[in-house]
N, C-alpha and C positions, 0 to 999 in steps of 0.2 A: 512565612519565615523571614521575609524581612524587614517585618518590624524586629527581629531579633538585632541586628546588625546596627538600627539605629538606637536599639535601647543600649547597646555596647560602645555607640560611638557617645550617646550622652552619660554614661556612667561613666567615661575616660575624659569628657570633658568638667563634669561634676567632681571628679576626683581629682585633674589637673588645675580648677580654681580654689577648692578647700588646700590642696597640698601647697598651693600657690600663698594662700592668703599663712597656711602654719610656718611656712620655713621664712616667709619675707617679714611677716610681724612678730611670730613667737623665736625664732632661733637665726635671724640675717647673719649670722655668724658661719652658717652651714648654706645659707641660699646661692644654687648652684647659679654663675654668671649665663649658662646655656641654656636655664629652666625651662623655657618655652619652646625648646627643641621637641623636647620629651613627650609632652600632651599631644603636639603636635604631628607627629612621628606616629605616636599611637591612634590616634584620631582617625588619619587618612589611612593605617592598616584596619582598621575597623569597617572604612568604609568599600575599599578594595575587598572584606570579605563579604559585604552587605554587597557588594555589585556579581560577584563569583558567584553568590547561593541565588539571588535575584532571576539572572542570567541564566542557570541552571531547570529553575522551577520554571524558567518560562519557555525551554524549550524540549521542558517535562524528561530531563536526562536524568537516569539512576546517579546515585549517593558515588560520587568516584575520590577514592583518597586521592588519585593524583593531583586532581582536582582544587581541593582542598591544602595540600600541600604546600601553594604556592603561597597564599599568607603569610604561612607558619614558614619559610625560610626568606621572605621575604622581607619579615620580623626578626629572624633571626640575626641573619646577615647583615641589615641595615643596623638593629640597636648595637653588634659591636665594632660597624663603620661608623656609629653615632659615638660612641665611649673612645674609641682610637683619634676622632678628631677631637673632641674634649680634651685630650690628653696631651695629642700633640699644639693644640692654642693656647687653648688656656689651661695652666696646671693649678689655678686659685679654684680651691673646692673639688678637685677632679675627683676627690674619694666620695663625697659628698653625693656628687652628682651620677655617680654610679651606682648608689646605696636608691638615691631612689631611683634611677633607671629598672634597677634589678624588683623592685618593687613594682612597679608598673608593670615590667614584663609579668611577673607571677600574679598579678591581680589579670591581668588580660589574660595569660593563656590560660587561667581557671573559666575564663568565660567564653571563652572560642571553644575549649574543649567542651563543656556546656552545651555549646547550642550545636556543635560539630557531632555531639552523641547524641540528642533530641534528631537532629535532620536524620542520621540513620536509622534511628529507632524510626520515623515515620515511614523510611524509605523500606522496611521491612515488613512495616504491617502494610503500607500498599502495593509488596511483592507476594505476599501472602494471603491478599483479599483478591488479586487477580489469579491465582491458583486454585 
């Protein structure tokens, strides 16, 4: 399972260079002054959950939402400490730079959730095969 968390941390780095190279060449009108907050932000939550499920499997502990939880509000939390300091430095593009923040978040928690319903589902057929 954790090749899962690095294919998530390079689909957030593959989506933070295309989204990089569209707003800086096709529309610099809208390219947010923080851009590199964002990929970066998402990157290191990617791998924090790639260390959680790791760390988990290796000390063969059942599937715990607690557990899990901790990503998903530490994404939470942090992207709207991310958009509040955007706002209060720099207010050039700050709509801009939340449009694709908000964007980023919904492409990543489609794929946390993703790999977050794949771990349980395993976690149930191998509670079901030891029965």
């Amino acid at each position: 399972m954790e090749k899962n968390g690095a294919i998530l941390g390079a689909i957030i780095a593959i989506l933070g260079i295309s989204m990089y190279g569209f707003l800086y060449w096709v529309l610099p009108a809208y390219y947010p002054a923080w851009y590199w907050l964002i990929p970066a932000f998402f990157f290191l939550n990617a791998c924090l959950l790639s260390f959680i499920i790791a760390r988990s499997e290796a000390r063969g502990e059942r599937f715990s939402v607690k557990k899990y939880m901790i990503p998903k509000m530490f994404k939470t939390f942090g992207s709207l400490m991310i958009v509040v300091l955007c706002f209060i430095f720099t207010r050039v593009n700050a709509i801009s730079f939340t449009l694709v923040l908000a964007l980023f978040y919904l492409l990543y928690t489609l794929q946390e959730t993703r790999i977050l319903l794949q771990l349980n589902k395993e976690d149930a057929k191998n509670a079901q095969k030891k029965k």
